[in-house]
C-alpha positions as CSV (number, residue, x, y, z in Angstrom):
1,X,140.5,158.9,141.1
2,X,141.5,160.7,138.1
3,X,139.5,164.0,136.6
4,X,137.6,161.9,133.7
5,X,136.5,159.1,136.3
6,X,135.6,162.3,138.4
7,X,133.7,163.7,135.9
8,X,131.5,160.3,134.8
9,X,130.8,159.7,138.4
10,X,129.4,163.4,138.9
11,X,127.7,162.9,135.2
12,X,126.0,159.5,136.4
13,X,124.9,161.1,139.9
14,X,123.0,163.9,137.3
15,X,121.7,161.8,135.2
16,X,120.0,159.6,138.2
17,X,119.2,162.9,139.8
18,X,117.5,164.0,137.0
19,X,115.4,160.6,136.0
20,X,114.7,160.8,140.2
21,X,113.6,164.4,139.6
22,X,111.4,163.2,136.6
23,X,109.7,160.2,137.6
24,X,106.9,161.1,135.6
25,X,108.8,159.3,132.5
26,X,108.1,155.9,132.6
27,X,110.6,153.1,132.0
28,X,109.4,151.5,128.6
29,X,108.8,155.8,127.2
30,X,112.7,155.2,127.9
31,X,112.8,152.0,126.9
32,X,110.8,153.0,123.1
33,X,112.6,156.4,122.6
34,X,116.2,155.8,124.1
35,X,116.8,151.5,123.9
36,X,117.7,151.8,127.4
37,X,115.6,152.4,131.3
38,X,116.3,153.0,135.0
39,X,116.6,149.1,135.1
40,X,119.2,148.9,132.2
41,X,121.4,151.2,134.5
42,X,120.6,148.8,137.3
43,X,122.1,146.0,135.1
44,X,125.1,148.0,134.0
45,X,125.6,149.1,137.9
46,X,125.7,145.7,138.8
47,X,127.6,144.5,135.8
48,X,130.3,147.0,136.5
49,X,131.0,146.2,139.7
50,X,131.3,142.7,139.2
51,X,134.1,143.9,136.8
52,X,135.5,145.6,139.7
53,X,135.5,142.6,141.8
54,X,132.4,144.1,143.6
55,X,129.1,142.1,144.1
56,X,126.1,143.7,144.1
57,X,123.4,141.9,143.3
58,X,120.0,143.3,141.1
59,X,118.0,144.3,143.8
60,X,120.9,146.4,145.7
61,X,121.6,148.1,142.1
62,X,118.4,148.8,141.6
63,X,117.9,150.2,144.7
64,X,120.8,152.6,144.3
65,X,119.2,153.9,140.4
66,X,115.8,154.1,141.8
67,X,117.1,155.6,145.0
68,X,114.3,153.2,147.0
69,X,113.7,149.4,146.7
70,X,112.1,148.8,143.7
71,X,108.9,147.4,144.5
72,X,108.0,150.8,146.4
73,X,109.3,152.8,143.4
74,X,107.2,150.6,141.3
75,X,103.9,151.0,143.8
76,X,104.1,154.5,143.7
77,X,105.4,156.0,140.3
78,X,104.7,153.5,137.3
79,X,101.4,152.9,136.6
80,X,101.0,149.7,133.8
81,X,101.9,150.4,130.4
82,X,99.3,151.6,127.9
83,X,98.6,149.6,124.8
84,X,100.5,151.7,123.1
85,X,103.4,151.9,125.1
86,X,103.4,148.2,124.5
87,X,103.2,148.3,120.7
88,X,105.9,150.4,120.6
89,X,107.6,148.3,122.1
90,X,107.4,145.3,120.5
91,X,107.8,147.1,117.3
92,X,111.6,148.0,118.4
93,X,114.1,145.7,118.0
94,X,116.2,147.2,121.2
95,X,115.1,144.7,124.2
């Protein structure tokens, strides 16, 4: 592995680190502020390792960005989105 794949792997262990660290923020906050949410990094996870000739399917990716299965995640840290989590949201165009 070369220094800049080094470096985006240890960046991408941070980054779930710190959404693990902070699971206070809720996926569509992400979702309204930032276009993307732990389950877009599932998706590009899985995405990328089909690239690599790698199958993984959603629920393993998942599982590795939440760092649990999701539904437990889910049980325990995201409470339903507010109304006005949800307008946000369907005022963005980023889906």
């Amino acid at each position: 592995m070369n220094k800049q794949t080094e470096i985006e792997a240890a960046v991408l262990r941070r980054l779930l680190k710190h959404l693990d660290d902070n699971k206070s923020v809720q996926n569509i906050d992400l979702m309204n502020l930032a276009g993307f949410c732990r389950n877009c990094l599932s998706k590009w996870y899985m995405a990328e390792a089909e690239q690599q000739g790698v199958k993984v399917d959603y629920d393993q990716a998942r599982e590795y960005v939440y760092g649990e299965p999701y539904d437990a995640w889910k049980a325990k840290y995201q409470p339903p989105a507010t109304v006005e989590q949800l307008a946000a949201f369907n005022a963005t165009s980023v889906k």
